[in-house]
C-alpha positions in Angstrom: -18.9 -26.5 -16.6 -17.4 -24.2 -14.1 -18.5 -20.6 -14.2 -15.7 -18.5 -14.8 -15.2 -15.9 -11.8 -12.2 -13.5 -12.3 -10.9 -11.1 -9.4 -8.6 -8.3 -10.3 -6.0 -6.8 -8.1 -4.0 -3.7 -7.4 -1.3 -4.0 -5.8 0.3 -1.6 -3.6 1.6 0.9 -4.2 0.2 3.8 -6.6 -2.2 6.5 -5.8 -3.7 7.0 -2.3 -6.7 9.4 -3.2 -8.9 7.3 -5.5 -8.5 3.6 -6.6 -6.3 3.1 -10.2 -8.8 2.8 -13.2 -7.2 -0.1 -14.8 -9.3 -2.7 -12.8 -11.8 -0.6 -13.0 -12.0 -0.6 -17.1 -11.1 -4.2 -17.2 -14.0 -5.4 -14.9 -16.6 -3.4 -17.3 -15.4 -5.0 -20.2 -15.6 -8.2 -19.0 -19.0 -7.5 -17.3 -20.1 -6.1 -21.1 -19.0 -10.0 -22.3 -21.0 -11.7 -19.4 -18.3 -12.8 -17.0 -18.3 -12.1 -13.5 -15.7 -9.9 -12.5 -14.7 -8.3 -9.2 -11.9 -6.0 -8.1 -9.9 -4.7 -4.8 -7.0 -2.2 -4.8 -5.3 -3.6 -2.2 -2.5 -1.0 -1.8 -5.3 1.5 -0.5 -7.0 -1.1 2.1 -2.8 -1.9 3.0 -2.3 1.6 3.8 -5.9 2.5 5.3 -4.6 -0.5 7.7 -1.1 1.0 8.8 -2.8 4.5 9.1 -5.0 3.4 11.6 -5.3 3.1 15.5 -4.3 -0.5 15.7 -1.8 -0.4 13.2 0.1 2.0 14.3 0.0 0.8 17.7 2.0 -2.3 15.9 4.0 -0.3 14.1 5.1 1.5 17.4 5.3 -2.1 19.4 7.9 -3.3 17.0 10.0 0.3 16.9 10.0 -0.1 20.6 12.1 -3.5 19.8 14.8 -2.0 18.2 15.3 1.5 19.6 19.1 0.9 19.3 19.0 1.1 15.6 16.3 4.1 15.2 17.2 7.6 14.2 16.5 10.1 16.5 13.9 11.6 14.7 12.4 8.3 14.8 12.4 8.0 18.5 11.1 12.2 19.2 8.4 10.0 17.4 8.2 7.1 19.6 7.6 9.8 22.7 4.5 11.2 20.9 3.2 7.6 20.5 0.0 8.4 22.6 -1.1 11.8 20.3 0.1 9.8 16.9 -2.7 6.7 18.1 -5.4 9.5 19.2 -5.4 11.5 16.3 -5.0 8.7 13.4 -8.0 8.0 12.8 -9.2 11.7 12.8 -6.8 13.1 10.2 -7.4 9.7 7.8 -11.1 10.6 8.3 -10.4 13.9 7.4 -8.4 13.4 4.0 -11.0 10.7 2.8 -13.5 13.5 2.9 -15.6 12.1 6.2 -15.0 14.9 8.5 -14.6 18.5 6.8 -15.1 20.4 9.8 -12.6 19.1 11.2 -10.2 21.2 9.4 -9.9 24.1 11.9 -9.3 21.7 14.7 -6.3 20.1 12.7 -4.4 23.7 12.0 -4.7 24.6 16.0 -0.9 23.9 17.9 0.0 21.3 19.0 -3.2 19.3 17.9 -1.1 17.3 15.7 2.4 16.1 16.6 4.9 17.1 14.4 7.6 15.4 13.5 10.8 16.4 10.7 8.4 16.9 7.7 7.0 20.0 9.6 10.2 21.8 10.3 10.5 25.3 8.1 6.2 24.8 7.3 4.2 25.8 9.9 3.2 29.2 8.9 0.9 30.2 5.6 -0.7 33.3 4.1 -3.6 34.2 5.0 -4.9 33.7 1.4 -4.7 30.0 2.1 -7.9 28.3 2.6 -8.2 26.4 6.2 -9.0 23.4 4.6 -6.2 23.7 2.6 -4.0 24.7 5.2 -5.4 21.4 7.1 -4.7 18.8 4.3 -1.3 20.6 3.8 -0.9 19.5 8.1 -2.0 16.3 7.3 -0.1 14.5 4.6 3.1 16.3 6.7 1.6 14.1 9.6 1.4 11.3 7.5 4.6 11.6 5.4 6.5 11.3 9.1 4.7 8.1 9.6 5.4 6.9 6.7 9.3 7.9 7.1 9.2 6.3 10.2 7.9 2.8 8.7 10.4 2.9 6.3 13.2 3.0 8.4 12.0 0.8 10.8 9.6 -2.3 10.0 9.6 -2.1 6.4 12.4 -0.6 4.2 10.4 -1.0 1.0 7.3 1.0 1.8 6.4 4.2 0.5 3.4 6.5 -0.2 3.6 6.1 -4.0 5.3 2.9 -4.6 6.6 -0.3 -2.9 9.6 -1.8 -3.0 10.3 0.0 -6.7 14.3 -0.5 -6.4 13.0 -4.5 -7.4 11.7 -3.8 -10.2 14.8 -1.6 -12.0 16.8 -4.5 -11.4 14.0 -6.7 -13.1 16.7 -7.7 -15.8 17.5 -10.6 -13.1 15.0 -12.4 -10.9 17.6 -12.8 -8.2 16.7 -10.0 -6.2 13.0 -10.3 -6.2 13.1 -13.6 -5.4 15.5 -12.9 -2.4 13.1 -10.3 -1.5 10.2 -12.6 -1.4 12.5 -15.3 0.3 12.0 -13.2 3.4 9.8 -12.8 6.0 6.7 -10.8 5.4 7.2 -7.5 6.9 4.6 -5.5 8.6 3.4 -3.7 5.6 3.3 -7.1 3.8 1.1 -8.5 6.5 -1.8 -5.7 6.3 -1.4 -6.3 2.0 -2.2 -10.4 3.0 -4.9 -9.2 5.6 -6.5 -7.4 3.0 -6.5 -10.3 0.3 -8.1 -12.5 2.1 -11.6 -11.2 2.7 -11.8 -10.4 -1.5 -10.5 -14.0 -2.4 -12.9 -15.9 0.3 -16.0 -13.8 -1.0 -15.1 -14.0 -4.7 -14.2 -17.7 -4.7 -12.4 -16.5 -7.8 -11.6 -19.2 -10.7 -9.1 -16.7 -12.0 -7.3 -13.9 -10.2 -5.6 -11.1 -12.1 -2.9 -9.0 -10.9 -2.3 -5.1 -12.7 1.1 -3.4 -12.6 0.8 0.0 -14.3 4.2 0.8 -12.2 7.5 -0.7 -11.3 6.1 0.0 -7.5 3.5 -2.5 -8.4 5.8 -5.7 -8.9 7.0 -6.4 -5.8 3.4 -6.1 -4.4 2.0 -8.6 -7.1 4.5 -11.1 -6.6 4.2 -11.1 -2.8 0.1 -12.0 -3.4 0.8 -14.2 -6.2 3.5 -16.2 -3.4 0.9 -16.1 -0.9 -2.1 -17.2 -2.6 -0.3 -20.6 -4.4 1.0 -21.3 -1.3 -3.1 -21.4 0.3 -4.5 -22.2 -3.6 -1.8 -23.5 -5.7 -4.5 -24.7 -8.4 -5.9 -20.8 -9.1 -4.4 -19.1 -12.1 -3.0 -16.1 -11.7 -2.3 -13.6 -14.6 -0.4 -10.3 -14.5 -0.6 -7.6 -16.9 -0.8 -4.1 -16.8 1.2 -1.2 -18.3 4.7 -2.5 -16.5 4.1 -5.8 -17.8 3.6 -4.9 -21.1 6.4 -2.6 -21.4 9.5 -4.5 -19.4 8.6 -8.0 -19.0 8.0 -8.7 -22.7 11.0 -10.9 -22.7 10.8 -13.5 -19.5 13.7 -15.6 -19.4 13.7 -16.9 -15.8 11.7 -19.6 -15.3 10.9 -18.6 -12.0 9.0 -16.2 -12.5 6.4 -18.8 -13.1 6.3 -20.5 -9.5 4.5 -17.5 -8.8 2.1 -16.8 -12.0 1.2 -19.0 -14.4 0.2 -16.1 -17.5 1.8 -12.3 -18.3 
């Protein structure tokens, strides 16, 4: 008799500052009835790859390869490319809580490049905490980035959700699965480089995917693609609050080349 072994997901893309609970209540309850149970939140290890040294290096490599079709704020950007990739790592240590002393350094010009989000916001009272005043700096820093991803190697991401526009149109599977009949995009590629670790440790017999938010579909259905087309025999379930709420009625029968339970 196999053992079951479940894995739960998060997909990107909801909060950035602490993993969503719904995995997290779901693997005690099934630890409390003996099974084994593990879980990822994969939107957070997707974005802790793009905010990083080498991904942004990438991100940058592939701008470079359509400069013809980036804004200009995009390409004032592309000139600080060198400060962006040697101050990355530095302000995502920061905001993870690694590195509080390095909040004075952050606030000091022209530490940080700063790009659109900054314009009209670089003064504050002196009431305001430094540390304050640096995490304020810091999601502005990162908010460009992420402005410049979007309108460059991947239209669909965002700091709070992923591809959401899919999932308001969920009365018809067309446009999902024209969305997942493309090409990964960058950000998809970090999301599959993070999957793969949790799925070759876990050796799961059952793999779960939670979708509090209609930013979480698009996610889940890009894992569930990618792991039949490596392990077509693994059951994969999706649930969560979305699920529950707008896909009570399934009338596509697509939708089930890509999960087998919702």
């Amino acid at each position: 008799m196999t053992v079951p072994r479940v894995l739960l997901l998060i997909p990107p893309l909801t909060q950035l500052n602490t993993p969503y609970p719904s995995t997290a209540y779901l693997t005690g309850f099934l630890h409390s009835r003996g099974i084994a149970c593990e879980q990822a939140d994969l939107g957070i290890e997707m974005v802790l790859r793009l905010f990083s040294r080498d991904g942004l290096r990438q991100v940058f490599s592939l701008v470079r390869k359509q400069q013809d079709l980036v804004p200009q704020p995009g390409l004032d950007m592309l000139e600080n490319e060198q400060a962006y990739l040697s101050t990355i790592d530095f302000v995502v240590t920061f905001l993870q809580g690694k590195n509080p002393q390095a909040a004075t350094q952050l606030i000091r010009p022209r530490f940080l490049p700063q790009g659109p989000r900054f314009n009209g916001k670089k003064r504050f009272p002196k009431s305001v905490p430094i540390e304050d005043r640096a995490k304020h700096w810091a999601t502005l820093y990162l908010e460009d980035l992420a402005d410049l991803v979007q309108a460059t190697v991947s239209p669909v991401f965002a700091l709070s959700r992923y591809a959401e526009h899919l999932a308001h149109a969920a009365s018809s599977f067309d446009h999902m699965a024209e969305a997942l009949d493309e090409p990964p995009s960058l950000t998809d590629a970090f999301l599959l480089e993070a999957l793969w670790p949790h799925l070759d440790r876990v050796d799961p017999t059952v793999v779960g995917l939670s979708v509090p938010f209609p930013g979480n579909l698009y996610g889940a259905f890009r894992i569930a693609q990618a792991i039949k087309a490596r392990r077509p025999e693994l059951p994969i379930a999706l649930g969560g609050g979305y699920a529950n709420t707008e896909l009570r009625r399934i009338s596509d029968p697509r939708v089930f080349d890509y999960v087998d339970f919702i």
